[in-house]
BAKOL-555287 format. One record per residue (C-alpha): residue number from 0; x, y, z. Coordinates in steps of 0.001 Angstrom, whole numbers, m for minus. Layout:
N
+-----+---------+---------+---------+
!   i !       x !       y !       z !
+-----+---------+---------+---------+
! NUM !       X !       Y !       Z !
...
+-----+---------+---------+---------+
//
This chain:
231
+-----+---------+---------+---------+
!   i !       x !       y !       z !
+-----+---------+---------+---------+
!   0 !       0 !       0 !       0 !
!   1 !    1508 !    3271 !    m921 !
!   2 !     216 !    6520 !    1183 !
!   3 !     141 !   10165 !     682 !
!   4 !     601 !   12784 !    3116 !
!   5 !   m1137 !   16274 !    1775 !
!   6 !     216 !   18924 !    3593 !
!   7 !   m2687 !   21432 !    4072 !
!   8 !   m1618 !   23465 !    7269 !
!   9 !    m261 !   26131 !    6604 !
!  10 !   m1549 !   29560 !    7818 !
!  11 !   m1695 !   31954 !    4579 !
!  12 !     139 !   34326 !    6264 !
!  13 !    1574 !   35488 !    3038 !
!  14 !   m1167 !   35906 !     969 !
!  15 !   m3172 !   37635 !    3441 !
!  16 !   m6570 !   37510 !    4544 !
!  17 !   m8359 !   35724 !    7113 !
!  18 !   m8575 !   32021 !    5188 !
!  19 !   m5908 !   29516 !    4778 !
!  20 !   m4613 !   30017 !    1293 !
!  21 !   m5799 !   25949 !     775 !
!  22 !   m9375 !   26828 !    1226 !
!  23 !   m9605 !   29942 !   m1017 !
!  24 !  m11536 !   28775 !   m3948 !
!  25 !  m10657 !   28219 !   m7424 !
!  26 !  m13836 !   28393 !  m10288 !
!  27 !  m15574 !   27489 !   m6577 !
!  28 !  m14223 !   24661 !   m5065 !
!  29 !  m11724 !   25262 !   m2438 !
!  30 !   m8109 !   24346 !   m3530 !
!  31 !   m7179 !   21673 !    m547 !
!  32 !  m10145 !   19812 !   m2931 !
!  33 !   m8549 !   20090 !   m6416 !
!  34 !   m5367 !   18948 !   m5053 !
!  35 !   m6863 !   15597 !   m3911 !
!  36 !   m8611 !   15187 !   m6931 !
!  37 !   m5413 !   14669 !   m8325 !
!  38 !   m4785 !   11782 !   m6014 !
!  39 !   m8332 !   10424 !   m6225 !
!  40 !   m7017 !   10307 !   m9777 !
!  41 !   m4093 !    8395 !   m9662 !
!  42 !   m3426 !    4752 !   m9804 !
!  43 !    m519 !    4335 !   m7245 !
!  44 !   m1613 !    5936 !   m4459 !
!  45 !   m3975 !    4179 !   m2006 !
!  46 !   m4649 !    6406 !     687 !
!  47 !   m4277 !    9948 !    1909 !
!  48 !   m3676 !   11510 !    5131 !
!  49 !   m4355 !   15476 !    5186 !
!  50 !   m2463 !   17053 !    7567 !
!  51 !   m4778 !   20456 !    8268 !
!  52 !   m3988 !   23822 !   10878 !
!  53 !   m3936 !   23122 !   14692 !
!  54 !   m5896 !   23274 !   16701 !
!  55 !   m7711 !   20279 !   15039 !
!  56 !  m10321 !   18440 !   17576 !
!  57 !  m11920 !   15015 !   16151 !
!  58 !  m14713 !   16628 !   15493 !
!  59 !  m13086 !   19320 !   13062 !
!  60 !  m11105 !   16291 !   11256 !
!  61 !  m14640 !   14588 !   10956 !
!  62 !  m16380 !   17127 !    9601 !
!  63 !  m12948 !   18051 !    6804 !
!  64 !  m13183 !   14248 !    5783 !
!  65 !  m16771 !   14118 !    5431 !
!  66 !  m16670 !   17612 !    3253 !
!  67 !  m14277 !   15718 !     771 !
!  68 !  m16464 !   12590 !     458 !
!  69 !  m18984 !   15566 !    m898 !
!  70 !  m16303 !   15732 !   m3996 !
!  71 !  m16476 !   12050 !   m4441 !
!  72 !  m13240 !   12092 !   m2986 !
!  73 !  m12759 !    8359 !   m1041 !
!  74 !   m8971 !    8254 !    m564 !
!  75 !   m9016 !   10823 !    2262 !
!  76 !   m9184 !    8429 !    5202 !
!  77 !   m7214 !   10510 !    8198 !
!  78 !   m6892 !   13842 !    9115 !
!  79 !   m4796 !   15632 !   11634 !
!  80 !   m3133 !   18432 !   13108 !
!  81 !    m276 !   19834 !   11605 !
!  82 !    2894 !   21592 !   13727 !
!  83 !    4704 !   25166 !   13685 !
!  84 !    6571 !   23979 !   10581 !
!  85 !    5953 !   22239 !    7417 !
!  86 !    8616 !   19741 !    8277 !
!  87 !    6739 !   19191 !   11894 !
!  88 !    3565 !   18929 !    9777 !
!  89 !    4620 !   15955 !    7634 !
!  90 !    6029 !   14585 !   10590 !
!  91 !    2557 !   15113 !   12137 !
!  92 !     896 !   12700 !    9227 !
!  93 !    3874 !   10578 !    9647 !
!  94 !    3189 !    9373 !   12577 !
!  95 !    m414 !    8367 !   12211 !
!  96 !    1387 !    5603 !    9176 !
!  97 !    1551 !    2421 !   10695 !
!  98 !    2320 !     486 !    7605 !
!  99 !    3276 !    1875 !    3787 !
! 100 !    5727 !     686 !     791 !
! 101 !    6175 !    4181 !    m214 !
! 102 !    4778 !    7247 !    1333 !
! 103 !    4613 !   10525 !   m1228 !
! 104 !    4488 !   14174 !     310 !
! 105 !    2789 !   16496 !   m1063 !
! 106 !    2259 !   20509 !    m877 !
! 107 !   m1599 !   21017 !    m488 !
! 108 !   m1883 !   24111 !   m2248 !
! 109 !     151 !   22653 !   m5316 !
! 110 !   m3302 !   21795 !   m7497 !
! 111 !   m1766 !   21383 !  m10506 !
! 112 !      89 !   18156 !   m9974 !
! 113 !   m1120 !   15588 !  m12501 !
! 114 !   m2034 !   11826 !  m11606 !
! 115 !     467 !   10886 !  m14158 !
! 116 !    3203 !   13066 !  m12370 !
! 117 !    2472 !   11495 !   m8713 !
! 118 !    2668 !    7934 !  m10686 !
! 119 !    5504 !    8218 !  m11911 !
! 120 !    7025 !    9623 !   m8882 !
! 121 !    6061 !    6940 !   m6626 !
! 122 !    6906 !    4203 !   m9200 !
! 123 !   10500 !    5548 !   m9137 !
! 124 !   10360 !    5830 !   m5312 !
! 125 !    9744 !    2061 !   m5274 !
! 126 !   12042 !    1289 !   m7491 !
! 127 !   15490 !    3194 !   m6383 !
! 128 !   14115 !    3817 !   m2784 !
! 129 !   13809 !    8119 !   m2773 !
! 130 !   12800 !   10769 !   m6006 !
! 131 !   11133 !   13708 !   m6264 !
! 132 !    9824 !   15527 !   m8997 !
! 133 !   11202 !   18962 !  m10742 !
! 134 !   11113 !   21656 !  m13268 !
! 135 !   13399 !   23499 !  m15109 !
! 136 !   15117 !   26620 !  m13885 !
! 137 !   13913 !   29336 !  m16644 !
! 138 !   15902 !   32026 !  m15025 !
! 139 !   19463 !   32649 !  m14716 !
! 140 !   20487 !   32326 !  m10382 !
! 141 !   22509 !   34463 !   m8990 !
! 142 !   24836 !   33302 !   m5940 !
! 143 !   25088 !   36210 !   m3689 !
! 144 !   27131 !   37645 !    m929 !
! 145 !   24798 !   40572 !     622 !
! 146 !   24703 !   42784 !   m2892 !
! 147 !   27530 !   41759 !   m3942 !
! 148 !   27153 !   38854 !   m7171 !
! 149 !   29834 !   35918 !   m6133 !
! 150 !   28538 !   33790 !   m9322 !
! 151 !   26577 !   32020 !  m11994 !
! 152 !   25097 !   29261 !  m11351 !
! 153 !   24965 !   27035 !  m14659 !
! 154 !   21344 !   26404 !  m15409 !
! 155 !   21576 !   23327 !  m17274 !
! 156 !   22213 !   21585 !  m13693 !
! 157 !   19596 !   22938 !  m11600 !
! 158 !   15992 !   22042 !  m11171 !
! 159 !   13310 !   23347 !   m9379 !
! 160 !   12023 !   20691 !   m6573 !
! 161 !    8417 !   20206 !   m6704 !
! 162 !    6022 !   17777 !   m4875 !
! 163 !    5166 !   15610 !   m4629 !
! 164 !    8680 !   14026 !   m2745 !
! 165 !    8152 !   10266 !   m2585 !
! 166 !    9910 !    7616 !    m606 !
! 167 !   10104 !    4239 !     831 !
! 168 !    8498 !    4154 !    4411 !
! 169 !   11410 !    2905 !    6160 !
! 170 !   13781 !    5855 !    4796 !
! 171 !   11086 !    8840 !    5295 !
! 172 !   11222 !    7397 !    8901 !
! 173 !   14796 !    7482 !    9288 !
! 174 !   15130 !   10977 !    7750 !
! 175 !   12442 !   12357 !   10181 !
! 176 !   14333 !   11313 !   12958 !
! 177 !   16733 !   13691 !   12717 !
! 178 !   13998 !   16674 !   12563 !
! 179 !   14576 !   18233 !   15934 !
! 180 !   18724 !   18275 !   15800 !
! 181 !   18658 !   19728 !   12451 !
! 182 !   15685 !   22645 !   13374 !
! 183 !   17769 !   23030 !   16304 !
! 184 !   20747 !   23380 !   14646 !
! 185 !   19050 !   26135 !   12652 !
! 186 !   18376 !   24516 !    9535 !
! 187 !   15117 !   25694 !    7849 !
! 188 !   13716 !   22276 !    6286 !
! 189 !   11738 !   23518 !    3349 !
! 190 !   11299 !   19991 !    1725 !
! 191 !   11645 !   16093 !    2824 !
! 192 !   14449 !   15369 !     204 !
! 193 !   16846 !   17436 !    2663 !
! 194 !   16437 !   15198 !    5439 !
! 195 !   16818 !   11993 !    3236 !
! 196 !   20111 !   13961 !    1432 !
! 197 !   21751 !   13681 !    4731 !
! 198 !   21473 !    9657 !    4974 !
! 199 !   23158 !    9472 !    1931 !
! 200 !   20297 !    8398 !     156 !
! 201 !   20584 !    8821 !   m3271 !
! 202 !   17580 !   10574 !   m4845 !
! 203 !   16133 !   10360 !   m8506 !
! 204 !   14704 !   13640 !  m10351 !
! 205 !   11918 !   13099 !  m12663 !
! 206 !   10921 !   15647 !  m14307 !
! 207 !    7701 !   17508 !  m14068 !
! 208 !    5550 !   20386 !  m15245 !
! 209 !    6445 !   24175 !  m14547 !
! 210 !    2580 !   24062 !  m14473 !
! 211 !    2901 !   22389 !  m10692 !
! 212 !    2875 !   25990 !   m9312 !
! 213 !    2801 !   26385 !   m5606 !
! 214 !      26 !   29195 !   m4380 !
! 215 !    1543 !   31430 !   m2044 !
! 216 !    1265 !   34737 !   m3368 !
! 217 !   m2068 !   36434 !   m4172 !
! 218 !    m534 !   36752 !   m8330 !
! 219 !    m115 !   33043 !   m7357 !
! 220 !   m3914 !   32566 !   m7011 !
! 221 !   m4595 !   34925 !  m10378 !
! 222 !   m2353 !   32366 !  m12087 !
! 223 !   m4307 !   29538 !  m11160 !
! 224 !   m7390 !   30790 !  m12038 !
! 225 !   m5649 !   30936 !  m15344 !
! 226 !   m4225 !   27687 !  m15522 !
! 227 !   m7411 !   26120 !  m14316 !
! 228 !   m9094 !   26639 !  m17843 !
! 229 !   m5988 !   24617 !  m19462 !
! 230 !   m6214 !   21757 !  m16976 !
+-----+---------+---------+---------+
//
């Protein structure tokens, strides 16, 4: 059985406004549900856990689960609260997995993702053990030192890392356990393969769709509205 973990906790601080940026609407249906559609979709995926904003009582997670079956979604099966980070929020729907070949991660308010994409992902996940999905790098990067340009990055190296990040239970475990040392230590853990890159796990990139936009910007959610009519 291989489970997802949608990672729907977040506060929206950036983009403002009283609502989580997951349950703005898109062409009227909040975007925490197109996301899971795109599981629902999928073949390799069996189950989802939704890790939403604390405080969460059993109630709330009742009543979240019950709105998706609503969509026809059936794959949502657990939901919980998530923590003061996204890394402590994956660990959150982490440890409510008792049993999984591979476990994908995924950014809840990344709608575009196609069932294809998440396939793929967690086929190569199986396969070589950890791989995540990316995008090109359209622009040219910059290293710098304060203002002052140190270098060029070549671009024909570099991807963008999307999500979702997929990996066999036993090594997302294992990564995870290091999450307190390395917040302590500072580190800001902005996505799972950083944890796993620090086993010595090696990771394989397939490549996705630029289209797999992350909304966390209100141009974000003007740009979805846009690509929702191409979907």
């Amino acid at each position: 059985m291989n489970v997802a973990i949608v990672v729907a906790a977040g506060k929206g601080t950036r983009l403002g406004g009283n609502r989580p940026k997951q349950f703005l609407e898109l062409d009227g249906t909040p975007v925490i549900i197109h996301t899971l559609r795109q599981f629902e979709r999928c073949r390799e995926i069996n189950e989802v856990v939704i890790v939403l904003p604390a405080p969460l009582t059993e109630e709330s997670a009742d009543t979240f689960l019950s709105f998706a079956k609503e969509f026809g979604l059936t794959k949502p099966r657990r939901a919980v609260a998530g923590g003061a980070t996204r890394a402590q929020s994956v660990q959150c729907g982490l440890a409510v997995i008792a049993e999984a070949e591979v476990v994908a991660v995924h950014d809840g308010v990344r709608p575009f993702v196609t069932p294809e994409e998440i396939d793929q992902v967690v086929a190569a996940a199986r396969v070589t053990g950890a791989a995540v999905l990316v995008a090109p790098v359209a622009d040219t990067i910059k290293e710098i030192e304060g203002e002052r340009v140190l270098r060029t990055l070549p671009r024909s190296s570099l991807r963008r890392a999307l999500t979702p990040q997929c990996f066999r239970f036993d090594i997302l475990k294992r990564a995870y356990q290091q999450l307190t040392q390395v917040e302590a230590e500072g580190f800001e853990v902005t996505d799972d393969c950083l944890l796993v890159e620090r086993l010595g796990v090696e990771i394989v990139a397939v490549e996705g769709s630029a289209r797999n936009i992350k909304i966390t910007q209100e141009e974000d959610l003007a740009l979805a509205e846009a690509l929702l009519g191409t979907f």
